[in-house]
C-alpha positions as CSV (number, residue, x, y, z in Angstrom):
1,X,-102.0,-51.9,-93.8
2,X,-101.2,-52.1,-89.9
3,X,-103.7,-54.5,-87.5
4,X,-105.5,-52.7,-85.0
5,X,-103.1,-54.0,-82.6
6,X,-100.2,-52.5,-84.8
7,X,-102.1,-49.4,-85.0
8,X,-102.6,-49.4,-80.8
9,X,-99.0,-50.3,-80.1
10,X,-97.0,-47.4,-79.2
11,X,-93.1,-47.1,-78.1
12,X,-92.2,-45.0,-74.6
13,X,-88.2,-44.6,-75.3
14,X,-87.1,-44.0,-71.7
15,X,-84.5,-41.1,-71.7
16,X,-84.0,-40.6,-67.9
17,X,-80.1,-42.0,-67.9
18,X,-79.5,-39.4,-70.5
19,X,-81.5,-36.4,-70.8
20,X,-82.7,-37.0,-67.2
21,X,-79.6,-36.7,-65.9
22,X,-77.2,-34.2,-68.1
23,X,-79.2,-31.6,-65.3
24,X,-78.6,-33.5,-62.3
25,X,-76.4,-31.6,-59.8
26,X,-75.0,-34.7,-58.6
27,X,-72.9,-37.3,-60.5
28,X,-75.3,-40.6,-60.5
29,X,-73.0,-43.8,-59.5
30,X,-72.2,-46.2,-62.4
31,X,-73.7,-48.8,-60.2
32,X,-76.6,-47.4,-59.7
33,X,-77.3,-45.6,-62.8
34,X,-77.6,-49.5,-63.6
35,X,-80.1,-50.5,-60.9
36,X,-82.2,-47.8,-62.3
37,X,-82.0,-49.1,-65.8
38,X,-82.7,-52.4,-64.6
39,X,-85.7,-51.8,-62.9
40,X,-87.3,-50.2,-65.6
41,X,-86.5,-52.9,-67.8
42,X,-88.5,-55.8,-65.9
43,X,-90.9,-52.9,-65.9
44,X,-91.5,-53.4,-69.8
45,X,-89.2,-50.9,-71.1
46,X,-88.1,-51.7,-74.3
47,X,-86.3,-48.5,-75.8
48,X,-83.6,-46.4,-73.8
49,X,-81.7,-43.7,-74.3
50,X,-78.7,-44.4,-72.2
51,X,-76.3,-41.7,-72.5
52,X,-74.4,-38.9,-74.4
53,X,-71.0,-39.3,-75.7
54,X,-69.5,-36.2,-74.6
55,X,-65.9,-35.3,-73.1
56,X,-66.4,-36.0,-68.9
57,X,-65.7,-32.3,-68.2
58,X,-68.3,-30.9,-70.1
59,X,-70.7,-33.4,-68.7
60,X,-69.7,-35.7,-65.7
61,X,-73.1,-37.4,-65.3
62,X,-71.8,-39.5,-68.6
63,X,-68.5,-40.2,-67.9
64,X,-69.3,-43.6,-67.7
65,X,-71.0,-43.8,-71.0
66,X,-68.9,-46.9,-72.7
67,X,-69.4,-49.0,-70.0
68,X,-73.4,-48.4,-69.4
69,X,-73.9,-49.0,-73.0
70,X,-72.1,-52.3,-72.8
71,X,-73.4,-53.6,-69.4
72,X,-76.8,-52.7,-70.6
73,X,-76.6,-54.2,-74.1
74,X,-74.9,-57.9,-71.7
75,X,-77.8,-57.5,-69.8
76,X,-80.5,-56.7,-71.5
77,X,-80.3,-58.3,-75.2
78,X,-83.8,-57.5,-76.3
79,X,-83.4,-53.5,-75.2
80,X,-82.5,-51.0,-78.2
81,X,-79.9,-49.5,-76.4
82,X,-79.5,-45.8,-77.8
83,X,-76.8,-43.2,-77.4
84,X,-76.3,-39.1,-78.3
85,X,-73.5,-38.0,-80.1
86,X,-72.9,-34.2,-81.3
87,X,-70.4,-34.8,-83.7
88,X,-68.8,-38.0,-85.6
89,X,-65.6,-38.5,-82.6
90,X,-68.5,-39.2,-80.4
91,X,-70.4,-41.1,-82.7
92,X,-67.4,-43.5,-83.6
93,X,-67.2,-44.3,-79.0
94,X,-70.9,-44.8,-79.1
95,X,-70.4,-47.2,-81.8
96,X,-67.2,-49.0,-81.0
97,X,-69.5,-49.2,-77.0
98,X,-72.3,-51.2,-78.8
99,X,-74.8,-48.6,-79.2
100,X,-77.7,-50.3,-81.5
101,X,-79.1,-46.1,-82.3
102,X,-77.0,-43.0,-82.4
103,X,-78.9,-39.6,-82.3
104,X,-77.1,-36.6,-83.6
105,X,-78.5,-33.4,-82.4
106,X,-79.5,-30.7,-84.9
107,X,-81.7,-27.5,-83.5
108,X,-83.7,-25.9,-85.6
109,X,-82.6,-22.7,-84.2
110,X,-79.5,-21.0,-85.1
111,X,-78.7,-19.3,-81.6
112,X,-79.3,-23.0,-79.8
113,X,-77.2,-24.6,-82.3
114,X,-74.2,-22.5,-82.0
115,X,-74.5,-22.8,-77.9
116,X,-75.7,-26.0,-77.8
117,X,-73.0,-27.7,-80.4
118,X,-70.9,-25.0,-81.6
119,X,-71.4,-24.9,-84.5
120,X,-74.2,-23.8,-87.5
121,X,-77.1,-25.7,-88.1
122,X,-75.8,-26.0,-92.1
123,X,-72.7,-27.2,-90.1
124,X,-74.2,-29.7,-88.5
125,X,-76.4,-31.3,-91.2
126,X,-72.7,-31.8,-93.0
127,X,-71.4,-33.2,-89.7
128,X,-74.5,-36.0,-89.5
129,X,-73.8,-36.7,-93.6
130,X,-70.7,-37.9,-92.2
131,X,-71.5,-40.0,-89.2
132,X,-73.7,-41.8,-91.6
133,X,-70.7,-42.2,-94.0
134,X,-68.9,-43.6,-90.9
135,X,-71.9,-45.7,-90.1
136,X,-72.3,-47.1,-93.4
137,X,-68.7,-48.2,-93.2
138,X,-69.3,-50.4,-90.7
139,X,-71.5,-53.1,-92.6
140,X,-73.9,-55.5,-91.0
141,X,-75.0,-54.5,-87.7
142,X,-74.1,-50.6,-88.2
143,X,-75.8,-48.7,-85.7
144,X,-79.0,-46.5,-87.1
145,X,-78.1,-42.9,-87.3
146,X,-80.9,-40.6,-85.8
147,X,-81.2,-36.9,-86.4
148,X,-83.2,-35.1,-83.5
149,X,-84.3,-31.7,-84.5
150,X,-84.0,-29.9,-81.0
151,X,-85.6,-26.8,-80.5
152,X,-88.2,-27.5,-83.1
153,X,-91.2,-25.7,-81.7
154,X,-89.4,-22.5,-80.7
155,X,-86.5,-21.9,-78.4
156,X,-85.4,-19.0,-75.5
157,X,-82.4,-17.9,-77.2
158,X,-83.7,-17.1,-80.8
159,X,-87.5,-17.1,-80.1
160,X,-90.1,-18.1,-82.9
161,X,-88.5,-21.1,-85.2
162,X,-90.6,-20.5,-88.4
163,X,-92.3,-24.1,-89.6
164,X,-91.1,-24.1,-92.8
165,X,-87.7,-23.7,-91.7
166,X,-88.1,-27.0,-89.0
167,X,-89.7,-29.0,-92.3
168,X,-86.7,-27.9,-94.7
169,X,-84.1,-29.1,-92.1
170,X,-86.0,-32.6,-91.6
171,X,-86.0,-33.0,-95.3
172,X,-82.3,-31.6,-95.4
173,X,-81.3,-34.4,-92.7
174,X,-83.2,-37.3,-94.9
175,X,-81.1,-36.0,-98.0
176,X,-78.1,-36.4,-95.8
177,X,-79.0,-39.9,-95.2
178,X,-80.4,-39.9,-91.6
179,X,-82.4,-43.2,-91.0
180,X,-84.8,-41.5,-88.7
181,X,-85.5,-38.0,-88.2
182,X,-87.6,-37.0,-85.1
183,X,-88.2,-33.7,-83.5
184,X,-87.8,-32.1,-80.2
185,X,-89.7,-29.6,-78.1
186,X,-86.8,-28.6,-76.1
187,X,-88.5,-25.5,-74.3
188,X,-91.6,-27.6,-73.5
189,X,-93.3,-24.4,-75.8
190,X,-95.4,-26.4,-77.9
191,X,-99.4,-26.2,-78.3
192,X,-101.7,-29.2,-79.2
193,X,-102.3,-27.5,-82.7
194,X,-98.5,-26.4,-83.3
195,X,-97.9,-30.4,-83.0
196,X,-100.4,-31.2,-85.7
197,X,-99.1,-28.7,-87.8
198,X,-95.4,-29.5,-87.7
199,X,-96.0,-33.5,-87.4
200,X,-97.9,-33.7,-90.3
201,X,-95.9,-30.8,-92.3
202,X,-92.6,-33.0,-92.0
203,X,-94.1,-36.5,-91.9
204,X,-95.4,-35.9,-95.6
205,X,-92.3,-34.3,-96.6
206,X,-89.9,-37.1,-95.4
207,X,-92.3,-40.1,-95.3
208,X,-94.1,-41.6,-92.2
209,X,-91.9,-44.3,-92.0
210,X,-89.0,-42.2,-91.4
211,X,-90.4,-39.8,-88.9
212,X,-89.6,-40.7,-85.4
213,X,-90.1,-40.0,-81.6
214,X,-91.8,-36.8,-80.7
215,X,-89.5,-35.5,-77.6
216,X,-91.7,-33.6,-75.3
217,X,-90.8,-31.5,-72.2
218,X,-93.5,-30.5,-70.0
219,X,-92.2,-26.5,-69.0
220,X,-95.6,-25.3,-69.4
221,X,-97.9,-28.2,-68.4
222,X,-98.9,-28.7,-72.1
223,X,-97.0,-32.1,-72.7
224,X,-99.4,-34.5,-72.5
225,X,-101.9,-32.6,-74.5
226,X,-99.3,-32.2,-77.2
227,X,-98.5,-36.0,-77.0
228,X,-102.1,-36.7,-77.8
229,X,-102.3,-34.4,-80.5
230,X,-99.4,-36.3,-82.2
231,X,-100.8,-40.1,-81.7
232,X,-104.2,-38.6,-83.5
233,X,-101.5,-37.6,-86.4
234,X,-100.0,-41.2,-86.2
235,X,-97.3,-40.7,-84.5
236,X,-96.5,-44.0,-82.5
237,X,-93.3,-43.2,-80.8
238,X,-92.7,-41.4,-77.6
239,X,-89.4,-40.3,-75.4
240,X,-90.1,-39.5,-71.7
241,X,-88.3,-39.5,-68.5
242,X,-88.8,-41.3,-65.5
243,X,-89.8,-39.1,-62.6
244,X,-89.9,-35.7,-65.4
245,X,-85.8,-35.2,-65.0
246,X,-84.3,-33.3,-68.0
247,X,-83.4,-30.3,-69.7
248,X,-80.9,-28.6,-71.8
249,X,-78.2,-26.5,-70.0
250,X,-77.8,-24.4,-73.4
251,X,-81.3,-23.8,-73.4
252,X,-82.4,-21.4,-70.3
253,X,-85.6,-21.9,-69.7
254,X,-86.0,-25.7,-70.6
255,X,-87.2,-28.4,-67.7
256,X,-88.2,-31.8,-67.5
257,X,-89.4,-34.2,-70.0
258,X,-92.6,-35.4,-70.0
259,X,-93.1,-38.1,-66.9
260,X,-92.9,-41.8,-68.1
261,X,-95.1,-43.0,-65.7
262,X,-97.8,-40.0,-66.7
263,X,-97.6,-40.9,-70.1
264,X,-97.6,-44.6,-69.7
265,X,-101.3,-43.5,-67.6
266,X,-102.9,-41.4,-70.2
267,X,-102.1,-44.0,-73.2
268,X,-102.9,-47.0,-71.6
269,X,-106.5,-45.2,-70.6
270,X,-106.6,-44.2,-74.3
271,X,-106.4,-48.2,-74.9
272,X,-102.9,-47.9,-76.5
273,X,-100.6,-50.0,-75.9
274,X,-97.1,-49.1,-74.2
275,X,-96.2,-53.1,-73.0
276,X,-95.5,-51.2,-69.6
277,X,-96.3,-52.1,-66.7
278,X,-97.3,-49.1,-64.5
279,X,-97.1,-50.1,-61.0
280,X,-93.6,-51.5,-61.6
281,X,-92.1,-48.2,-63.5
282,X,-93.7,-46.6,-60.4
283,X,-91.4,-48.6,-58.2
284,X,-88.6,-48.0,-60.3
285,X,-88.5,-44.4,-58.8
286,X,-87.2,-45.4,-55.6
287,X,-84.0,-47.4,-57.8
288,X,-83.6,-43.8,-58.9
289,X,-83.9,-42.0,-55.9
290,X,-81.7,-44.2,-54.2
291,X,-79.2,-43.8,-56.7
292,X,-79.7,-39.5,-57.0
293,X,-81.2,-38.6,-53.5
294,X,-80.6,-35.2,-53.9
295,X,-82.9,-34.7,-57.1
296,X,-86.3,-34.2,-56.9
297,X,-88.8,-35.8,-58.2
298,X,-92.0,-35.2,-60.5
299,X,-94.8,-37.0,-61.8
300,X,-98.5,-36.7,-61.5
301,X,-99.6,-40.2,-61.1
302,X,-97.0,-41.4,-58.5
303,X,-98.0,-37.8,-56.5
304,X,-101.9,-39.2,-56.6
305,X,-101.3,-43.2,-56.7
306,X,-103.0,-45.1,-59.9
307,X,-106.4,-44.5,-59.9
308,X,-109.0,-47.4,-58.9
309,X,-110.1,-47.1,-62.4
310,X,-106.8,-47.4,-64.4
311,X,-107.2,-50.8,-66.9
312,X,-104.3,-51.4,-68.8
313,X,-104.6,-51.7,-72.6
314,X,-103.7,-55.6,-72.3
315,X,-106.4,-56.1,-70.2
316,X,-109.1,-54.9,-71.7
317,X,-108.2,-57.2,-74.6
318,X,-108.0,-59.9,-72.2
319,X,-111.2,-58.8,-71.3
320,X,-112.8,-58.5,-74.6
């Protein structure tokens, strides 16, 4: 059984560098793509999705993928540095780079998975059985392979994704020997009870301790609402993006991720614990807007400034 403090503790996986930025209109400099990372580091982040494996004309922004990934793991030893792959060629990079987690992306819809990877979703589950074949292959210190099911609470090309259909794919990814599976709203579609529904429907058909970050997007203001409605299922892992940059180009309709900084707000209020430091990942936006001027900006709590009455999780166990 997990302490209370195990029970409070709850992982923001940053995934500005990647997600954030595969919608940017301008390429980020490697250099300060770095200074970005760096400042959200001292502020407490601990988990980052760095960046995609994907060939530089189909995606500029990562060019520079090999070397973040190795900078960042020289620099920051205690970071999980994690990496996105579509298919085993860019899984193999991401490995020989030094990425510590590699997330292969499988939608639950059919139409997104075609544009989005070219190829079927049954094709895809074969292509993560053999990045983990690849993986496995490597011995000590393989990388973890991580299925993402995008799409997973409906999607603008196909529409409705039925439930049952998201929880036989999660199960489908386990069989194929994916160390974590975790799901994505992509569209930002999803509704507080949806996320109950679906959370709970594959966590007890794959196991809890192989159910992993919930990936929200905040298209229709309901991302934080959602994110609640996981933690009360026991979900205890979060991706979010600094300043709410993201979105899918093969997925019209889809903007940003949930803010960092607005989740870090709401859990720490809810006395979890994130080990981030607010003000700090707040500062961290002007690294990033240095770095991509010509991007705007979002974010709820860096709009208003943190309230007089924000009190840190840490703190009110200091306190108590």
């Amino acid at each position: 059984m997990k302490s209370d403090a195990q029970a409070r503790r709850v992982t923001i996986r940053e995934v500005g560098p990647r997600d954030g930025l595969q919608m940017a209109k301008a390429v980020m400099p490697t250099a300060a793509k770095l200074a970005w990372i760096d400042a959200m580091v001292a502020a407490g982040v601990t988990e980052l999705e760095a960046v995609s494996f994907v060939p530089p004309a189909a995606l500029p922004q990562m060019a520079d993928a090999a070397e973040v990934v190795r900078t960042v793991r020289a620099r920051h030893p205690g970071v999980r540095v994690v990496a996105l792959a579509p298919n085993l060629r860019g899984a193999r990079d991401a490995a020989a780079a030094g990425a510590q987690s590699i997330i292969i992306p499988v939608s639950a819809s059919e139409a997104h998975s075609r544009a989005n990877v070219r190829r079927s979703r049954d094709e895809q589950v074969a292509e993560l059985g053999r990045v983990v074949a690849f993986a496995r292959g490597l011995g000590p210190g393989a990388p973890r392979i991580e299925a993402g099911i995008s799409t997973a609470f409906g999607c603008s090309l196909q529409g409705r994704v039925p439930e049952d259909e998201v929880v036989a794919l999660a199960a489908a990814l386990a069989e194929a020997g994916a160390d974590i599976v975790a799901l994505a709203d992509t569209l930002g579609y999803a509704t507080p009870s949806h996320v109950r529904r679906l959370v709970r429907a594959v966590r007890a058909e794959i196991g809890a301790d192989r159910f992993g970050n919930l990936h929200l997007h905040d298209t229709l203001g309901a991302a934080l609402a959602n994110a609640m409605a996981a933690l009360e299922e026991g979900v205890r892992g979060f991706d979010a993006a600094l300043g709410g940059l993201g979105g899918c180009p093969f997925a019209p309709g889809s903007v940003g991720n949930v803010a960092t900084e607005d989740l870090v707000h709401l859990l720490e209020s809810e006395g979890f614990d994130t080990g981030i430091d607010l003000e700090a990942l707040i500062a961290a936006r002007a690294v990033l807007a240095a770095g991509l001027p010509s991007e705007p900006l979002h974010g709820r709590v860096a709009t208003a400034g943190v309230p007089r009455t924000y009190r840190p999780a840490a703190s009110r166990v200091r306190a108590a």
